[in-house]
N, C-alpha and C positions, 0 to 999 in steps of 0.2 A: 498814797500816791506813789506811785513806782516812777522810778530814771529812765525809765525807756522814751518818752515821750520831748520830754529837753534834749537827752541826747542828739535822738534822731535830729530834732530840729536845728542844733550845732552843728551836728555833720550838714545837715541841707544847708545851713547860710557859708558852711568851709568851702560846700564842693563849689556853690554860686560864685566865691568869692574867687575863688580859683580859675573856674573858667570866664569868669569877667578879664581877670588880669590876663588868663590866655590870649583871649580875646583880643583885648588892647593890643597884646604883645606880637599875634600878626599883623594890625593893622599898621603897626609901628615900622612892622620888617618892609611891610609892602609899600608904603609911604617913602620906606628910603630908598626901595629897590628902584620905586618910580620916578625919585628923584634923579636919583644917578645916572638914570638914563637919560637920551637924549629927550626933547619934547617932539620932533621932529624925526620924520622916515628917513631910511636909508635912502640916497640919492643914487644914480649912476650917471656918469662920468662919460660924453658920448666922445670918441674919441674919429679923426678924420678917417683911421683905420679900417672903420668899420664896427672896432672892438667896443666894450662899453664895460668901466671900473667901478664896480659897488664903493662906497665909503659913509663911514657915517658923516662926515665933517670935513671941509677944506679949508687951506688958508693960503691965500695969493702972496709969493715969497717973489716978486718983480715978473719978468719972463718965467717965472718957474708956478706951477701950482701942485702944494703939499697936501694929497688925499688920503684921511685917514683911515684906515680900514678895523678900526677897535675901538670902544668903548673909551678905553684908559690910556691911549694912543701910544701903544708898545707898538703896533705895526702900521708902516705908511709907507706912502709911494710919491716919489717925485716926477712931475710931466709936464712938460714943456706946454706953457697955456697955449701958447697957439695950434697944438695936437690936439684942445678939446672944441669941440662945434655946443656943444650944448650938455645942461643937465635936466635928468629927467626921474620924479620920485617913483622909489623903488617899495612899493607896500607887500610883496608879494614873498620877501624873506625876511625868515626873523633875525633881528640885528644881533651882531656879535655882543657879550656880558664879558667882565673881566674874570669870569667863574670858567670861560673857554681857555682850554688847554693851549701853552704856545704853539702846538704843530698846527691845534686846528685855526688857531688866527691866523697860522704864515701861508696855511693854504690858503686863507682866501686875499692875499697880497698879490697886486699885479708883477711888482718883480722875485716873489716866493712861487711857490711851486704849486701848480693846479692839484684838484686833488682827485685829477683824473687820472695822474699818473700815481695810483698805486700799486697794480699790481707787476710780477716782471723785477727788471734789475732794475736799481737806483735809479732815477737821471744820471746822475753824477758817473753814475758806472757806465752807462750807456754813452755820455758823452766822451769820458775818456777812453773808451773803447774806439768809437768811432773816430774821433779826431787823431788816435795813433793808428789805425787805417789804411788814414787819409792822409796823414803827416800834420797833419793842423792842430794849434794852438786852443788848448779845451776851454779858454776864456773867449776865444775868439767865438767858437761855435755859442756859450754861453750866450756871448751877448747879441748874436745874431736870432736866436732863439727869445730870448727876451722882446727883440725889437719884430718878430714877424707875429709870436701868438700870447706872450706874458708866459709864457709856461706853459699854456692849455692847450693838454694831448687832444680836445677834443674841438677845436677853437677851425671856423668855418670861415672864408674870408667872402665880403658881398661879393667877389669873384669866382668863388669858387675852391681856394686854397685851402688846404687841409692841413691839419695835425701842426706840432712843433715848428716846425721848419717853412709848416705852408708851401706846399708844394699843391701846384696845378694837375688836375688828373693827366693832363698828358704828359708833363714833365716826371710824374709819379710814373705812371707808362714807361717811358724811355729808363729811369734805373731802377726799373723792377721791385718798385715800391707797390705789393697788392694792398697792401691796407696801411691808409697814411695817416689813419687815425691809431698805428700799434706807435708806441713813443720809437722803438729801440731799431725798425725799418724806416721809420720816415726821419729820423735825425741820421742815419746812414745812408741813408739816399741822401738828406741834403748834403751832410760833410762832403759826400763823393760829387756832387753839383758843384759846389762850392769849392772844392779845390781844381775841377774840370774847368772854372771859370778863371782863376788864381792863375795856372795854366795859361789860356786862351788869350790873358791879356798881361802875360811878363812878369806875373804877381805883383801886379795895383793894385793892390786893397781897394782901394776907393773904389776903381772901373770893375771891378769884380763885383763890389758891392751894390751898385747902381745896376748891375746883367740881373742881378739875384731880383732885385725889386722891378726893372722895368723891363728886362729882357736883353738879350745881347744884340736884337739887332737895333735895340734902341740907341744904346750906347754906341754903336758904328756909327750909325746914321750920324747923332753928333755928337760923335770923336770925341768921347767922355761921357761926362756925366750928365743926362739930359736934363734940360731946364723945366722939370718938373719938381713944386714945392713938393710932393710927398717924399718925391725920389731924392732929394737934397736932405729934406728933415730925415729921413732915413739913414743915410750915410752916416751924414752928419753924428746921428745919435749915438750909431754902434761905434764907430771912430774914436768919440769920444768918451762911450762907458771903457773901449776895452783900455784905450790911453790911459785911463784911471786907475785902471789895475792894475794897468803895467807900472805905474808910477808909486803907487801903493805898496806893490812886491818887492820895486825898489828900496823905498823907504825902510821898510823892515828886513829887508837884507842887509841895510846900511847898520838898523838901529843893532843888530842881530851882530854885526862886525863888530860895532865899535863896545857892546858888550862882553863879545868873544877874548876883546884885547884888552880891556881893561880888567877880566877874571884870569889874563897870563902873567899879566905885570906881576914881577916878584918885587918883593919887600923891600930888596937892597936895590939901590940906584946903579949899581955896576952891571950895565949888558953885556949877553952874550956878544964876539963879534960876527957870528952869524947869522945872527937877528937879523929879519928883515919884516918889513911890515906889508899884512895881504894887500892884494890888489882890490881896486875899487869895483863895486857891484858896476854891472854892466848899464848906460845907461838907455832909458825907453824911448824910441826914436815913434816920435808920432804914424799912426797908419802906416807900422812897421807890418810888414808881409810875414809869418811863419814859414819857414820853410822845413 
């Protein structure tokens, strides 16, 4: 009786046994991938705007609602609950895994950057371009940007409003904005708007900002800010994101001084008598104008 015969049959119950435990060992991977994820479809977030926020998962934080836009909620977005009208399931894209790269999660963040603007200069480059221009404050354009399209160069408003900045085709017309869906013309047009209104109205931020959303002959008409909730939540919002970062800039210019002065203190207690100590960071005066 020859070996050949047992062997084979060894190797046939190895290979068996092997792809058995393969076997398992997918079902195993797949069972936890299914886990991990949600049970439940991506939602969107209908916003009064018009616009509409993918997220897997929310969580109502009082006046405020926290929309998640990740799996393992490295990226989220905060929005004033009464800016949402309704949620509506979104089956139609596949949901973010915590195996997506952080660029490509913060693309799809309502306050991170669409990922329509890729090609071309930065944002970032584009905005500080244009807001020294225009002489304006590149937080300022940020947050006005934020509050008309979330970032998205390609973002249509039920009016009609295009690109970043959302400009109206004939307001597009008037500064020579041909295509308001290019990011680096239509945020240059707006800056130039938006400081032509800054202008118009003595640089009121607020009444500036209320022309940009309702129109300037709105704001004539009543002598401010019209009594419209969009046009008030509007204001309101960029006023107070850009407040934030002026307050924040603050703060770490502060923390940045008082580090500065405690890495000059020498060792001996005897000061110079020319020592004097810096001045205080400037402080952020609410819907402060750039000038």
């Amino acid at each position: 009786m020859t070996r050949s015969g047992p062997s084979a049959t060894v190797r046939a119950a190895r290979i068996a046994v092997k792809a058995a435990a393969l076997f398992w060992a997918v079902i195993v991977v797949l069972l936890v991938a299914l886990l991990a994820r949600p049970a439940t479809a991506a939602e969107l977030a209908i916003l009064r705007n018009g616009f509409s926020i993918r997220h897997e998962h929310r969580m109502a934080m009082g006046t405020t609602t926290r929309l998640y836009l990740a799996a393992d909620d490295s990226s989220f977005t905060d929005v004033p609950t009464a800016e949402i009208t309704g949620y509506e399931k979104d089956l139609l894209l596949p949901l973010p895994t915590p195996a997506e790269t952080h660029a490509a999660m913060a693309a799809r963040s309502e306050i991170a950057k669409s990922e329509s603007v890729r090609s071309g200069p930065a944002l970032n480059e584009v905005v500080n371009s244009a807001s020294a221009a225009y002489h304006l404050d590149p937080d300022l354009v940020n947050s006005v940007i934020h509050a008309e399209s979330g970032f998205n160069a390609r973002a249509v408003s039920p009016k009609g409003a295009r690109g970043l900045m959302q400009l109206m085709p004939a307001t597009a017309s008037q500064l020579g904005v041909n295509d308001a869906f290019d990011p680096q013309t239509n945020v240059e047009g707006g800056s130039r708007y938006l400081r032509e209104l800054l202008e118009r109205y003595n640089f009121d931020l607020v009444k500036a900002l209320a022309a940009y959303n309702a129109g300037p002959l709105r704001v004539e008409q009543y002598q401010g800010v019209p009594p419209f909730r969009e046009t008030r939540a509007y204001v309101a919002r960029i006023v107070h994101e850009y407040n934030t970062k002026k307050i924040a800039q603050e703060k770490e210019a502060k923390q940045k001084q008082v580090s500065a002065q405690t890495s000059r203190k020498a060792p001996s207690k005897v000061r110079s008598p020319a020592h004097r100590a810096p001045k205080p960071a400037a402080t952020a005066i609410a819907a402060a104008s750039p000038r």
